[in-house]
N, C-alpha and C positions, 0 to 999 in steps of 0.2 A: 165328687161334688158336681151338681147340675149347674152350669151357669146360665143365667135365662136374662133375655133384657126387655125393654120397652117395643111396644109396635108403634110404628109411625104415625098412623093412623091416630092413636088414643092421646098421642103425644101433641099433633095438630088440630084434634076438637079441643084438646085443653087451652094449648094458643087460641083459639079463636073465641072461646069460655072468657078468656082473661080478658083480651083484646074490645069485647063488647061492655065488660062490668068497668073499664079503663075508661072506655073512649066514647061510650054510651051514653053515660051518665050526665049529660052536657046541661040539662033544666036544673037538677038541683044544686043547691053552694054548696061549691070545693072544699071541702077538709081533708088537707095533706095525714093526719091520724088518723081519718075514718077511712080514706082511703086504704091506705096502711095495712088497717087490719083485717080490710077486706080480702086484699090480698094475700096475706098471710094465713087467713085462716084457707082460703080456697086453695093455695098450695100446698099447706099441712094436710087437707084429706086429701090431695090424689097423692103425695110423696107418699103417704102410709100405706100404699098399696103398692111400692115399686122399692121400697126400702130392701128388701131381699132378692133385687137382680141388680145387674150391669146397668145402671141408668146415667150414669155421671155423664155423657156427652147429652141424655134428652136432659136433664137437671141442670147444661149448661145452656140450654138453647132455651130452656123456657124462660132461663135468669135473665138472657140477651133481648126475648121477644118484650120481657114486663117491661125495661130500662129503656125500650123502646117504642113504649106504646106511652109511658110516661113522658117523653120526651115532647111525642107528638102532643100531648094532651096541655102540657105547660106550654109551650109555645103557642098555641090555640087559645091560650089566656093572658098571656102578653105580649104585648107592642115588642117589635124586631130588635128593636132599640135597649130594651133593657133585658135579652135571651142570654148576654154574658152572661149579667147578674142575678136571673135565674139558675141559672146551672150553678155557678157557685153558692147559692142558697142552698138549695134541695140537693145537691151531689155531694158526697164528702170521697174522699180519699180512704181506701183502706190498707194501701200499699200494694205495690206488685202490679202496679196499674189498673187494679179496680174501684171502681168507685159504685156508690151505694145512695139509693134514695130515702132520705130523713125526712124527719119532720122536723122544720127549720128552728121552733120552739122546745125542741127536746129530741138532741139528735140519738135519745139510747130506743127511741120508736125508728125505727126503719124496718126497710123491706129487708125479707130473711134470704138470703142465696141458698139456693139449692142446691148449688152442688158442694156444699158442705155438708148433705145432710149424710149420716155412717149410713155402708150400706151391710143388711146385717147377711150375714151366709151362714146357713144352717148346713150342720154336717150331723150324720146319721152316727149315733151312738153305739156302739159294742157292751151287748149287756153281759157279757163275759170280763170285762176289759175295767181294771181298777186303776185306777189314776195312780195311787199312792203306793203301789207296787212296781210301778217304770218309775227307777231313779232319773233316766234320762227325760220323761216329760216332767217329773216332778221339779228339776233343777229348772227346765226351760219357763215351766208354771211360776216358780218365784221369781227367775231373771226378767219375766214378762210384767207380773205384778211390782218390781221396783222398778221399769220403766215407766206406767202406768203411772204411778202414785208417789213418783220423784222421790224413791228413799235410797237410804245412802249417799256414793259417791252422785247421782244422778241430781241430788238437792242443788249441788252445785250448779251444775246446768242450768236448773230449773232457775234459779234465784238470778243467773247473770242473763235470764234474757225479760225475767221478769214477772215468767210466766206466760209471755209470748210467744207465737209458731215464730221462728226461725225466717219462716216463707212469706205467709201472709201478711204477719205483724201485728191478727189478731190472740186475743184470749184466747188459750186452751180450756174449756172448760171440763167439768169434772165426767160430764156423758159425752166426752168425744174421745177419740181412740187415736190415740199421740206414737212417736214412733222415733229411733236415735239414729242420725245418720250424719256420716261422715262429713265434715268443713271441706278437705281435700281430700280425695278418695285416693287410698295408697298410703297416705302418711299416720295411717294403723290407729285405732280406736283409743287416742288416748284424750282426756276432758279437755283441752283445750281442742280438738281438733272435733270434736262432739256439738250436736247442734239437735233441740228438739226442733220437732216438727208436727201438722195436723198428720193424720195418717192420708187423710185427703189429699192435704197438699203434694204427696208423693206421684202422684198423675205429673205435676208438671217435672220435667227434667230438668233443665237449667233454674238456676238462681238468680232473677231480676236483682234484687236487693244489693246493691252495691258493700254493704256494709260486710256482706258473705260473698264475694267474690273472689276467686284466688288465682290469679295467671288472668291470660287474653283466651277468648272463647274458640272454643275447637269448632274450625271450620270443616263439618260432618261432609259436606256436598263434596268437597275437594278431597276429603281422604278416600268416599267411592267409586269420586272419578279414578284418581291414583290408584286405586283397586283394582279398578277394571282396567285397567291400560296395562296396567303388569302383566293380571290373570290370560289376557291379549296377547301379551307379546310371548307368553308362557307354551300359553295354545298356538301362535306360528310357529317355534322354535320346534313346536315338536310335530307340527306337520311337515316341516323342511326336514328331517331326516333321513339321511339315503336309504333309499331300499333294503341297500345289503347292509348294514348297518351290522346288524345284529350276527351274519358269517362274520363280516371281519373282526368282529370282538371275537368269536369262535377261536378263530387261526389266531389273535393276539394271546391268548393264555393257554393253544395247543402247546402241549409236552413231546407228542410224539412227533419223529422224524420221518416217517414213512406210514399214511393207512390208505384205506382203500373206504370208499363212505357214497352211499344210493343219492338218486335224484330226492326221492323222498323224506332221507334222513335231512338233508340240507332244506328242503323245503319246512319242513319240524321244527331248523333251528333260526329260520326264517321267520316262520308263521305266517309265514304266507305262499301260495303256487308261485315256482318259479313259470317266467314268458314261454309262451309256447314255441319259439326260437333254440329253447335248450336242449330238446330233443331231437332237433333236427337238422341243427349246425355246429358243427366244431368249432368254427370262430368265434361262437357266443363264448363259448369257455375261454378261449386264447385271445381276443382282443383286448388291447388294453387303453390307457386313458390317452394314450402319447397315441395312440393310430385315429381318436377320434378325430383331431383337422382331416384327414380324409379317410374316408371308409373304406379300412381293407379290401384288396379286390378278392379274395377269398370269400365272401360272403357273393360277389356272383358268381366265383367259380363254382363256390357249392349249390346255386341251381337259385339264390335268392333272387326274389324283385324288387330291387330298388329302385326300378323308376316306377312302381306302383305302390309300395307298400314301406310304408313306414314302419321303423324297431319300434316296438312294447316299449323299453325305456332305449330312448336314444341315445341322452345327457351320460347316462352310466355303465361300468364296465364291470363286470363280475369278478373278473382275476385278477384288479387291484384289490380283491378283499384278503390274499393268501400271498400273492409277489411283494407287498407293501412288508411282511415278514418273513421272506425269503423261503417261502412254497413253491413249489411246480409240479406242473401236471407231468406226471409218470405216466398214466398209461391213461385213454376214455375211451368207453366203451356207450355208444346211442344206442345201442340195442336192447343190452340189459342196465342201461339206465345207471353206468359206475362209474364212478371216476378213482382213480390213485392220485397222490401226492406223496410228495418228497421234497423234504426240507434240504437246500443248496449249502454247501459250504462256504462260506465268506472268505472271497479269496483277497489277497493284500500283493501291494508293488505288481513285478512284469503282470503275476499271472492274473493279477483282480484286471488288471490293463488288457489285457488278452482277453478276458472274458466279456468287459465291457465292450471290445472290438466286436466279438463274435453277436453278444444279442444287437450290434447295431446293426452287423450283415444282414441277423433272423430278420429285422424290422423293414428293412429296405425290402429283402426277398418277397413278405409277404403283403407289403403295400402296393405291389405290381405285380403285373403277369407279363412272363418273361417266357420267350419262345423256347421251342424243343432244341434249337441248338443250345443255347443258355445253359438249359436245364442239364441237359449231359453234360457239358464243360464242365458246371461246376459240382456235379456227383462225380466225374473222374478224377476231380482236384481234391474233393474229400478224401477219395477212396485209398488216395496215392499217399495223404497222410497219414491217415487213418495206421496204412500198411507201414512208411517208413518211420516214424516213432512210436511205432506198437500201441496206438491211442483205445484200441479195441477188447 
């Protein structure tokens, strides 16, 4: 189905059509019914040429421009003084906050609103296509025509509002196109919770009418804010994610105790290039989060510049992603780009105590650099153990 609407244009020479047969007319005497119907009939020919598009917001502006040209035109005819009691003459109430210009002697002549008027939509028929053959439109065709023509349980309805829209407060009459909608949406289509309605009146969303109100009014702006401030803190939560994020869940549900795994296979389960640091330093592998207060001196002994070049990621350490569940690095190869690991045995009492001794030596060792005497003292002292409790 095409939907087509008003041009602005046709919609503003109509306003100004009105606004001269209103406000023009100022030599001959005022008749509120001649007026009226002048009206009315000027807006019955251009509405019959827009009845089949989208025009309900021009049909609302043209209804705001008449009530407003009338306004100007009665005030222009009486003293300041008595413009209350004009407006309560000529104005009536039609509920929902609209009000309507009469003729003060017989208020069933007034100006017609426009945007009441049905708008019709044409839809292209299928000349293969029987109605009475689809059980499924056939049922929806009669569930249609008992809302329509209030039969059945729908009389009900119909009879406790009076025969009134729900909305407006006016007549439904017999050629306007009526429509059943929920009192509290949720609490399931049963006849007290049923309410007619214009089909028209369905443009507005909320219920002015007190008499159909159910609960305090959903404050819409406050739940978009609360929207966005979630969806907000959603989108930081997952910008803040560490890097290696995604190895360390790796090594959390690794099985095996010992493999051997490429610079490239870990970048795969990264999904993203590791720093160009990992190919060229050892320490990138072996630093861990406890050496960040100072930087290993291992990264100048391996040739880095740290008084000119700042780490790719400084804040983070790659071998808490595998030490955090008790991995270590077996053998790394920078050349061909491998690494091994092997999973540690969890040691408990003297010897978990011993070992914690031992990585705090590792830690000391590699946080300094420590002269060539040093060095040999303390490889002679390994070596001696090494040999006297057969550790080898």
């Amino acid at each position: 189905m095409v939907r087509l609407s008003t041009r602005s244009d046709t919609v503003q020479r109509h306003v100004r059509e009105l606004e001269e047969q209103i406000l023009g007319d100022t030599d001959e005497k005022f008749s509120p019914e001649t007026m009226i119907n002048k009206i009315n009939r000027k807006n019955a020919n251009w509405t019959n040429h827009y009845r089949d598009m989208d025009a309900y917001n021009a049909f609302r502006y043209v209804d705001a421009a008449v009530n407003t040209f009338l306004l100007h035109r009665m005030k222009e005819m009486y003293s300041p003084s008595y413009h209350k009691q004009m407006e309560r003459r000529f104005w009536i109430s039609e509920g929902a906050g609209r009000y309507v210009f009469v003729c003060p002697s017989d208020h069933s002549i007034r100006v017609t609103r426009l945007a009441q008027t049905r708008i019709v939509k044409h839809k292209p028929c299928k000349v293969s296509f029987n109605p009475y053959f689809d059980q499924r439109y056939l049922e929806w065709l009669r569930h249609y025509r008992d809302i329509q023509k209030a039969n059945g349980n729908y009389r009900i309805i119909w009879e406790r509002q009076a025969g009134k829209c729900a909305y407006c407060g006016e007549d439904m009459l017999a050629d306007q196109e009526v429509d059943i909608v929920e009192r509290t949406v949720g609490r399931g289509r049963r006849l007290d919770n049923l309410l007619y309605i214009h089909r028209c009146c369905a443009y507005d969303v909320l219920f002015r009418n007190r008499e159909y109100e159910s609960g305090p009014p959903v404050n819409l702006v406050q739940l978009l804010e609360d929207y966005i401030a979630e969806t907000s803190q959603e989108e930081d939560m997952s910008v803040e994610e560490p890097p290696y994020a995604a190895l360390t869940e790796f090594f959390q549900f690794c099985e095996r105790r010992s493999f051997t795994i490429s610079f490239s296979e870990i970048e795969t389960i990264l999904g993203a290039k590791l720093p160009w640091e990992a190919s060229k330093y050892q320490i990138f592998w072996r630093e861990t989060s406890v050496d960040m207060g100072k930087r290993s001196a291992l990264w100048e002994l391996e040739g880095y510049p740290t008084h000119a070049v700042e780490l790719s990621l400084p804040d983070c350490c790659i071998a808490d992603s595998w030490l955090k569940y008790g991995y270590k690095i077996n053998s790394l190869d920078l050349e061909k780009k491998k690494i091994s690991f092997r999973k540690g045995v969890v040691l408990r009492g003297t010897a978990g105590r011993t070992l914690r001794k031992v990585q705090q030596i590792e830690r000391a060792l590699m946080g300094q650099k420590l002269s060539h005497r040093a060095v040999k003292e303390i490889e002679f002292s390994l070596d001696s153990m090494i040999e006297q409790y057969r550790l080898g």
